[in-house]
C-alpha positions as CSV (number, residue, x, y, z in Angstrom):
1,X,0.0,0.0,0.0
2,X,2.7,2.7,1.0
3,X,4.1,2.4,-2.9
4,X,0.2,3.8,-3.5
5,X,-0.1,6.5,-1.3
6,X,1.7,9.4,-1.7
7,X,0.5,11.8,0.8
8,X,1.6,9.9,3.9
9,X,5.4,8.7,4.9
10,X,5.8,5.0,4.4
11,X,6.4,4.6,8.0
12,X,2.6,5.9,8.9
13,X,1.1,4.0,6.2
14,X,2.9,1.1,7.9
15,X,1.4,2.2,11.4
16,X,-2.5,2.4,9.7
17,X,-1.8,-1.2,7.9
18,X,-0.5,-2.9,11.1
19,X,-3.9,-1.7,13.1
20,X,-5.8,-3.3,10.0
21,X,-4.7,-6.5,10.4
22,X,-4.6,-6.2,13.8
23,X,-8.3,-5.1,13.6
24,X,-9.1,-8.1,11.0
25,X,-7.0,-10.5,13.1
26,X,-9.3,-9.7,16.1
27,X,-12.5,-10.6,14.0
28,X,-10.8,-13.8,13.2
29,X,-10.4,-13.0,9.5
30,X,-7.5,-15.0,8.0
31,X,-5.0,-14.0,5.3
32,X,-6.7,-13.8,2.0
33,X,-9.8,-11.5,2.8
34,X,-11.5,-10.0,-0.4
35,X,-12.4,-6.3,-0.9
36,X,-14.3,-5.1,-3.8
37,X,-13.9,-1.0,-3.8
38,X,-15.9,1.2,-6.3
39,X,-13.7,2.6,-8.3
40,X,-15.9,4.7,-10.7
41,X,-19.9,4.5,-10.8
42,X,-20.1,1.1,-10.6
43,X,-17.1,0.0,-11.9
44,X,-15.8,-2.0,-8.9
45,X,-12.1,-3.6,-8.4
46,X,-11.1,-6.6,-6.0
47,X,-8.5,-6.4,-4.4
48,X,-6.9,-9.9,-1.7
49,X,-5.4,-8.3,1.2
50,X,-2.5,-11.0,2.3
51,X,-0.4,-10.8,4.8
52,X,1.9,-13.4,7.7
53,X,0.6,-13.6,11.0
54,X,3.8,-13.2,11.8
55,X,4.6,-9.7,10.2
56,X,2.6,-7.8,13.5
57,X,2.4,-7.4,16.7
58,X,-1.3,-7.0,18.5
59,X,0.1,-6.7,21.7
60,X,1.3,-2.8,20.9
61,X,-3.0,-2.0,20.2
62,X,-4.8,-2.2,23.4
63,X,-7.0,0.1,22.6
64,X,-9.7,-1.5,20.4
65,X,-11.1,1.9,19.3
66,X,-7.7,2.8,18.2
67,X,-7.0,0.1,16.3
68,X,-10.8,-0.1,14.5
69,X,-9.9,4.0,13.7
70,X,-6.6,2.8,11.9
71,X,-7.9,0.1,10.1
72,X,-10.5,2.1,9.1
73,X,-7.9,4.4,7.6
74,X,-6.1,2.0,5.7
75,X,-8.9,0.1,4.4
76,X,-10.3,4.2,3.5
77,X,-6.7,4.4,1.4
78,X,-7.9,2.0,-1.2
């Protein structure tokens, strides 16, 4: 995603993607999830979001609002 978004530093798009699948994770959604996003009228695009189980840490978001208002953000970026 931070290859996408120019507006942000690579390190914060890093911080919104980490609470997104820290936010999926706690939903028990696994590696692999689909999102369609509208992309013009109707014209939708899917997109897999993949990712290692491995590659964050939950224990840094205690905070559930927190980490629904990041994912939020990162899932807003596509």
């Amino acid at each position: 995603m931070k290859e996408r978004v120019l507006l942000i530093s690579p390190v914060q798009c890093d911080f919104f993607v980490e609470g997104c699948l820290v936010a999926l994770s706690n939903q028990n959604h696994q590696s692999g999830v689909v999102l369609k996003v509208k992309v013009e009228g109707d014209e939708q695009e899917t997109f897999e979001l993949i990712w290692d189980k491995h590659s964050f840490l939950s224990s840094g978001w205690q905070e559930s609002r927190d980490v629904v208002e990041n994912g939020a953000i990162a899932i807003a970026f596509f």
